[in-house]
N, C-alpha and C positions, 0 to 999 in steps of 0.2 A: 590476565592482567590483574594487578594487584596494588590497591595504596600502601604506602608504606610510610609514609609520612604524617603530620596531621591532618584533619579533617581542614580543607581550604575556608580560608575566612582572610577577609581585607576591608578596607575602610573602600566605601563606591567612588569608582572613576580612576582607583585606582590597581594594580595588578595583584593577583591569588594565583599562588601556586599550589601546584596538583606537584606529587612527588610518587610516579607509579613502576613496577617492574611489568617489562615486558616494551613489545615495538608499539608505538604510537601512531598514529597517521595523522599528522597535525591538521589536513586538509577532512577530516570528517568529523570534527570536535564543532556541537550544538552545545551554547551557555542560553540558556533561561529562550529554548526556541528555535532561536538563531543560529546560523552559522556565523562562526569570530574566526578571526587570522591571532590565533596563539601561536607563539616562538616557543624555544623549548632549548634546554642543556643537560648534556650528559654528566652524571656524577660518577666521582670515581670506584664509587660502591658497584655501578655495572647499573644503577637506577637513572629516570630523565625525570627531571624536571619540566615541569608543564607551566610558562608562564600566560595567565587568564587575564587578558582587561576586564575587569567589570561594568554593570553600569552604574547609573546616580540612581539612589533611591533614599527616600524619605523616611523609613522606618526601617529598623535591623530586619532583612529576607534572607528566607535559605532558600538558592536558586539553585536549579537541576543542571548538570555539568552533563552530556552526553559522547562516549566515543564510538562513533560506528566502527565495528570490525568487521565488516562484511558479513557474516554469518550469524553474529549476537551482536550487544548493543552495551557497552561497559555506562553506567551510571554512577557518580558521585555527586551527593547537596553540597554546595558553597555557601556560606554564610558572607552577608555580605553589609556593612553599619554604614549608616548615613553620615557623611563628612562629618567628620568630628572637629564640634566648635568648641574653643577653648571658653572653661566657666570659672568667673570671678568666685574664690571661694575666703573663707574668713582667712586662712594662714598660707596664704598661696606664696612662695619666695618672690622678693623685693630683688634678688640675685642671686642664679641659681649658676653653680659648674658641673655637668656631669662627667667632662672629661672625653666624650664621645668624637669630638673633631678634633683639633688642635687648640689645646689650651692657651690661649690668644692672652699677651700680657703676664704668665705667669711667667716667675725664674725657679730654677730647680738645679741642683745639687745633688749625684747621687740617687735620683727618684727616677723610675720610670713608667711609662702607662703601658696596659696591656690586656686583656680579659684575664678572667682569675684561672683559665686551662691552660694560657699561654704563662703565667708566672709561675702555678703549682708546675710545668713542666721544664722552666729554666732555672728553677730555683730549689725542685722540690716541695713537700709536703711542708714538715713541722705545723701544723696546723692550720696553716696557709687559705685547704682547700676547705676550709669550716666559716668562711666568713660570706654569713647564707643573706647579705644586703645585696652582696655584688651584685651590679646591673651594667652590663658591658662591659667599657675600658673601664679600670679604677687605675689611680694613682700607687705606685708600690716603692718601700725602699725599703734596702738589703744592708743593712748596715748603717754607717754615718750619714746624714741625707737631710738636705732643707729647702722646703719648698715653700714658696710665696707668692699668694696672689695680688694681682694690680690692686692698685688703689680703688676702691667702692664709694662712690658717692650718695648718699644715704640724706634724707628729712633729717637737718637737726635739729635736737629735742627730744626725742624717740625715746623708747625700749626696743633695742631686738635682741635677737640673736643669732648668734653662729652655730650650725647644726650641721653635721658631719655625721654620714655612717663610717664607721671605727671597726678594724681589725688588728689587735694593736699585741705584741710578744715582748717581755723586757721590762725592764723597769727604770728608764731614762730619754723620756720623752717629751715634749710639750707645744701646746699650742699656742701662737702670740697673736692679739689683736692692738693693732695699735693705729693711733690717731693723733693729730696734733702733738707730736712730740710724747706721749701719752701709751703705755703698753701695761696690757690687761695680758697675764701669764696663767695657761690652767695646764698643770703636770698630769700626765695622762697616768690611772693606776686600774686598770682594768685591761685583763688577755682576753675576754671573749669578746665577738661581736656585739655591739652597741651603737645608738647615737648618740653622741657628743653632742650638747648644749649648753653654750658659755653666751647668759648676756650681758648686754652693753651700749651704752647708750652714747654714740658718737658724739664728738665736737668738731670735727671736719671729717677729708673721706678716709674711709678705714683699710687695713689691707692686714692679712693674716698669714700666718707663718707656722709649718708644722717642721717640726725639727727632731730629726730623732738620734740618738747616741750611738757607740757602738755594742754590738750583741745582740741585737734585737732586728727586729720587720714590723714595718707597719703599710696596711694599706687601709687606704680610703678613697671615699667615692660620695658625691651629692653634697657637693659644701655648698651652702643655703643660707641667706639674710632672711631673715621669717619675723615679720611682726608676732610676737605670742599672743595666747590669749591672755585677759585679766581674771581674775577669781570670778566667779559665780557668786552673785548676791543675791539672788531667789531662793523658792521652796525647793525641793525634790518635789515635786508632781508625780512618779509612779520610780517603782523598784521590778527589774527583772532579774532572777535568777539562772544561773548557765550551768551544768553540769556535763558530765559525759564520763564516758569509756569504763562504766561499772561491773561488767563482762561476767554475771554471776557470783556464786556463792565461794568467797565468805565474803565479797564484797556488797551484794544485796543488804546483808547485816551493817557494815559500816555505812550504806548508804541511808540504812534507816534511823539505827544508833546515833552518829555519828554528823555527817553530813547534814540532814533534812532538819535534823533538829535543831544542827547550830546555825543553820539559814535564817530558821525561823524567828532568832534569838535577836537578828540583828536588823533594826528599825530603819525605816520603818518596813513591815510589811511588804514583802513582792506579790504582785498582782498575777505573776508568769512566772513557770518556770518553761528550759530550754532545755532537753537532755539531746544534746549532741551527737548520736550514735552508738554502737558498740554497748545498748543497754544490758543484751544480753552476751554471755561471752560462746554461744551457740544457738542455733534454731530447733526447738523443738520442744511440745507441749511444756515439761519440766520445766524447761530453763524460764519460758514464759510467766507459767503457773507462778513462779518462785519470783521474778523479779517485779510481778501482779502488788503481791504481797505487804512485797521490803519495802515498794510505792505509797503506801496506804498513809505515811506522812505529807504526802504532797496535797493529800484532800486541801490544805488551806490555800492552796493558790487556785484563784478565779478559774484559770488555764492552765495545762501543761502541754505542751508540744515535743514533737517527738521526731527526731531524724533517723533515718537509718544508717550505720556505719557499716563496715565490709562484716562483721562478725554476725549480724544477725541476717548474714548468707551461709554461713557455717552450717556444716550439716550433709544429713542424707535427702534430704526433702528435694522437689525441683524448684526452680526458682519463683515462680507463680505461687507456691502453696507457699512459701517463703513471707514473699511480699505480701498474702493475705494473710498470713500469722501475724507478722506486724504489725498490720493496719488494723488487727482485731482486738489484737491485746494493751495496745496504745491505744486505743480510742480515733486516730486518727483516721481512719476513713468513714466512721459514724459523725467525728466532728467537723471535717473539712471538707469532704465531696463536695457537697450543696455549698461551699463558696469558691467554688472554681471558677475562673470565667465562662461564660456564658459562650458555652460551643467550643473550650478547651478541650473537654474530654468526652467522650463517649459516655453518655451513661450507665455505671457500672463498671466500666473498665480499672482494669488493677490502675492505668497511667501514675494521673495524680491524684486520682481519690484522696488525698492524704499524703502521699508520698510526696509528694513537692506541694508549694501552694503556701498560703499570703494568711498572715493575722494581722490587724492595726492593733495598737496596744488602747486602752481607757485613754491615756494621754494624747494620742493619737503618731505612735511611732510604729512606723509596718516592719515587721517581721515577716522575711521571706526565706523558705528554706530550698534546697537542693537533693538530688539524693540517686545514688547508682542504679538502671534498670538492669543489671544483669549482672553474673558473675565472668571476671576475666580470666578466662581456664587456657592462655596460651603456656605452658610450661617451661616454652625456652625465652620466658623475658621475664620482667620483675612485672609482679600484677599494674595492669591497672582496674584499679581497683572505681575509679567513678567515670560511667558510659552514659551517655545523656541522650535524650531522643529528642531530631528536632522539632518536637512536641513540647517536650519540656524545657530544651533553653529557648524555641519560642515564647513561651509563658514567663520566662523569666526578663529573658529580652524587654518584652511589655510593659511588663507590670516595671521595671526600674527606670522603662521609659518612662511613664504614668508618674509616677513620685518625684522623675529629674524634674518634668514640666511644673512639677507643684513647688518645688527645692525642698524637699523633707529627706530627711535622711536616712537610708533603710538599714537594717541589718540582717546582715545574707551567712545564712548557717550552711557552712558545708564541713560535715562530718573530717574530710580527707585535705590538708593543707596546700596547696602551691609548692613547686618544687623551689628549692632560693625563695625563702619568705621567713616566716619563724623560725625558731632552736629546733635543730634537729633535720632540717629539711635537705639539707646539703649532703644528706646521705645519697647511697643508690639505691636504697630502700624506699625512701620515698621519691626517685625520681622520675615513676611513673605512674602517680595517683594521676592524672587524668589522660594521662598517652594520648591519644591521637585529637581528644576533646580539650589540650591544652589552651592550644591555638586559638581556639576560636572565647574558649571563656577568659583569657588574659583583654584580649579587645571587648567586650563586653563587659571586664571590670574598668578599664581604659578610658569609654565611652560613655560610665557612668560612675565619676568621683563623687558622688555624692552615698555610695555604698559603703560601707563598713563590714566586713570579711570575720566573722568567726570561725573560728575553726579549733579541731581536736587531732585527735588517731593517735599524733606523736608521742604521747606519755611524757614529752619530753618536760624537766625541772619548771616549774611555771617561775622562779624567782631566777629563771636564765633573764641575761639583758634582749635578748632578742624575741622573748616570748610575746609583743607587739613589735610590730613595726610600720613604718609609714613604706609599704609595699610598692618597688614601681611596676605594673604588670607587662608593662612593653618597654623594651629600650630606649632612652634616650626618649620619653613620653613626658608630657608635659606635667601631667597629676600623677598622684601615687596613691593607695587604698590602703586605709589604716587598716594593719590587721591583726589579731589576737588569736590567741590558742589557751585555749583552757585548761590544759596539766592532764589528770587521770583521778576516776577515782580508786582504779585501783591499783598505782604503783609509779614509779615515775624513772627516768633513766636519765644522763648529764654525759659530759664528757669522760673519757678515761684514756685506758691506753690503746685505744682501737681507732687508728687513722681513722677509716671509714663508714665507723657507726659509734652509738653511743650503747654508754652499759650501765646494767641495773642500779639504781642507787639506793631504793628502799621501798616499801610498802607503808600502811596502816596510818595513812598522811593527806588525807580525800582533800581535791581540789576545786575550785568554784571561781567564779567570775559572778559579782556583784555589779548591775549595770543602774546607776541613777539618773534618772530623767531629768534637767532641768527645761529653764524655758530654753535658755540659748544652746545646751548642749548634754551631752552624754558622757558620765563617767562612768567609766570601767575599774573595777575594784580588784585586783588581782587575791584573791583567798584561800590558805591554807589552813586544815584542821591537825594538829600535829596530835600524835597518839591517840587517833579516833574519840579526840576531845570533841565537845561541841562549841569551843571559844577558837574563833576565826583568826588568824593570824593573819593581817592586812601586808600583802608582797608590795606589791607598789599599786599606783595610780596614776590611772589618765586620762584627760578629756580630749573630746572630740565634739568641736562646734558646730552649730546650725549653721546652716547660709543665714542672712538675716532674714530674708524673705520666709524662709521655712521655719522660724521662731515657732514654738509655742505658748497657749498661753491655761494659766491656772485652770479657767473653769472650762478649755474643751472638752466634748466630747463627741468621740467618731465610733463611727457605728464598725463592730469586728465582720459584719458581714458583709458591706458594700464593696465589691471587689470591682475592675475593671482597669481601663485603655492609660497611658505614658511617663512621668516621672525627672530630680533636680539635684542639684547640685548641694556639696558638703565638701568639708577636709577635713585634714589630722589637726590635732590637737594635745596638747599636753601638757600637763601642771608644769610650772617652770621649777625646778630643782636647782638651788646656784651650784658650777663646779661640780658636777660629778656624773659621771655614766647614769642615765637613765633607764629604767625595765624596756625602754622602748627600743 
């Protein structure tokens, strides 16, 4: 008997399914003890489905799943979230369409809805299958085509706006909001993925119209009323720096030259830096020794933190000397053991000595990182490359409980992207950075909107529009997880003429994410070094608000080593830009 599917994970009370090869005896299946009456469906793969009730429980459990086979005893954990309560956050939509049931009230023309395997397959590619927002059904049209939503009745007085994730081919398109006799027209001029952001401030109810010409396809998905946010009128309170994918020598050099120096250049002062993974571009004393060195710039930040990416598994080593190369040469299991929780890890255990595990920042913003215990050496699939022990997404589980109960916002470093999320993802290259651990980390982002998702590995152009996004991590879910990717520092890759991946575009161009602390919110600085200058070329920008409750204020300060038990609510955010394709 064999899982073949994801790791089972469901929100309590309601049903997990188990996806296994081989006969089942549905009448000897133990969940958390008990004998349960599971049902069960044949798929056409020659695999069954095993569907599980769960029970109600109050904090995220992985519960033990057991099949008696008569002679041995088949075991798989369930993960299993407590009812998820929906949370008031700063930019939550005032009126949301995902498109998921029957678009109730809209009229359409030429448009049709459908998931993006079902269009890319009646319609074809042409770059169709690159539009990495998709989340379920989206709206799609093949030609001439106008679609309209009912009327929206809306606070008048306001600012909002209309926000639209966009996959847009052509160049004769536009969007209409109109009102009291009154129409606001924004001409669409961007082909790659993006969210569209037009505001506008009603005088009665509103209703919008995407219209597109002939020659061209557009689809879209997630059309949203979003109060914005206003400007930031505070200090910056603290600066953090984000790096990654510097993979060795000559990039060591531009990391020291190049990169570290023009971080340093740009005020005020970061307190943290963040290297995202893939420090080294191999395992082994050399590579380490050498990228020791290239670091010796970073002495000015308070802290450095250190992830691990798929490369620094590279190598002849086993994976255990791996991991404690790592954790030696980064400092990270000298500097994070001793803030573990208390009865998280074994003492001394590779676990998360460092490898995973929690910083608060001076300001008091937690930084929590993730990171793969193994390498995935199946040959006949695309790696997955991040394997999580339910050790470690318990500990993560917690700790974003811990923060949701407080409303602080955290920011969750994972080297390896979400499949459908940033530029680049909608490869099959990346369509199994978490394989069978998808499942269960998508409801774990789901369960807590108050996280904000960093992320790297892709290389992909950081001034793509999709290199943020407001992430939905489950279908048809009510929040969505702002999420970013950092670029590379050593190289970076964009579209080309390769339907299903992207291709090299250039070197010698090191990339960064500047994140400034206010009291109500976090900006994210998108940064490019162009010719291994050290004058930063600012990509775009974008905030991301506190709940109010989780404000900060100037003169806190939280101690970087008090670690422990549950956690709060946050959302997306973003500088309002009028009229045009946002980096988001």
């Amino acid at each position: 008997m064999q899982l073949t599917g994801p790791k089972p994970a469901a929100w309590a009370g309601q049903v997990a399914d188990l996806t296994l090869v081989g006969d089942i005896p549905l009448a000897n299946i133990t969940y958390a003890g008990n004998h349960i009456n599971a049902t069960s469906s044949k798929n056409s793969d020659g695999t069954t489905t095993v569907h599980i009730p769960t029970s109600l429980v109050n904090a995220t459990t992985v519960q033990q799943v057991d099949i008696n086979l008569g002679d041995s005893t088949y075991s798989v954990n369930m993960t299993v979230f407590p009812a998820a309560t929906p949370q008031k956050l700063p930019e939550d939509p005032v009126w949301i369409e995902m498109f998921e049931s029957a678009a109730t009230g809209w009229t359409s023309s030429g448009w049709d809805f459908d998931t993006l395997d079902g269009i890319v397959e009646h319609n074809g590619t042409e770059g169709k299958q690159r539009f990495s927002r998709a989340s379920g059904v989206v709206a799609h049209a093949q030609g001439p085509g106008r679609l309209t939503s009912p009327p929206v009745n809306l606070p008048l007085g306001r600012d909002y706006e209309l926000r639209f994730s966009s996959h847009f081919s052509g160049s004769d398109a536009a969007v209409s909001v109109t009102f009291d006799n009154s129409t606001t027209v924004h001409r669409m001029n961007a082909t790659e993925s993006g969210q569209v952001r037009i505001p506008f401030t009603p005088s009665g109810p509103a209703s919008f119209a995407f219209e597109l010409k002939e020659g061209s396809y557009w689809l879209i998905d997630d059309v949203a009323v979003v109060r914005p946010l206003g400007n930031s009128t505070g200090p910056i309170l603290e600066t953090i720096d984000i790096i990654s994918d510097i993979q060795n020598i000559p990039c060591n050099k531009w990391m020291h030259d190049s990169l570290l120096p023009g971080l340093a250049q740009i005020g005020p002062r970061a307190t943290t830096l963040v290297i995202n993974g893939d420090l080294v571009g191999w395992d082994g004393e050399d590579s380490w020794s050498s990228f020791s060195k290239a670091l010796k710039p970073a002495k000015s930040y308070n802290h450095v933190i250190s992830t691990a990416g798929n490369h620094e598994m590279f190598g002849k080593a086993d994976e255990e000397t791996k991991k404690r190369r790592f954790l030696a040469y980064t400092g990270m299991g000298a500097r994070h053991n001793a803030a573990q929780e208390a009865g998280a890890n074994g003492v001394g255990t590779i676990g998360g000595a460092g490898l995973w595990g929690e910083h608060v920042t001076a300001s008091g913003v937690p930084l929590l990182w993730l990171a793969s215990e193994r390498w995935w050496q199946d040959p006949s699939s695309e790696p997955q490359y991040v394997v999580l022990s339910d050790e470690q997404f318990g500990f993560l589980a917690r700790r974003l409980e811990y923060w949701r109960a407080r409303s602080r916002t955290v920011l969750l470093f994972s080297h390896h992207p979400l499949p459908f999320s940033v530029s680049g993802t909608w490869t099959p290259f990346e369509s199994r950075n978490f394989g069978t651990d998808e499942l269960r980390f998508r409801h774990l982002l789901a369960a807590n909107p108050h996280a904000v998702l960093v992320t790297s590995h892709s290389h992909w152009a950081i001034e793509a529009a999709d290199q943020n996004v407001d992430h939905r991590p489950l279908v048809g879910w009510n929040s969505t997880t702002p999420t970013f990717n950092t670029g590379a520092t050593i190289n970076w890759y964009d579209l080309g003429d390769k339907e299903w991946q992207g291709v090299w575009k250039g070197e010698k161009a090191p990339t960064a994410i500047r994140v400034e602390v206010y009291a109500d919110r976090v900006r994210f600085k998108a940064l490019r070094f162009w010719n291994l200058s050290t004058t930063a070329t600012v990509v775009n920008t974008r905030d991301v608000a506190f709940p109010a409750q989780g404000r900060l204020t100037v003169n806190a300060v939280h101690s970087a080593a008090s670690r422990t038990a549950p956690s709060t609510g946050l959302v997306a955010t973003m500088l309002v830009l009028c009229f045009r394709l946002l980096w988001a």
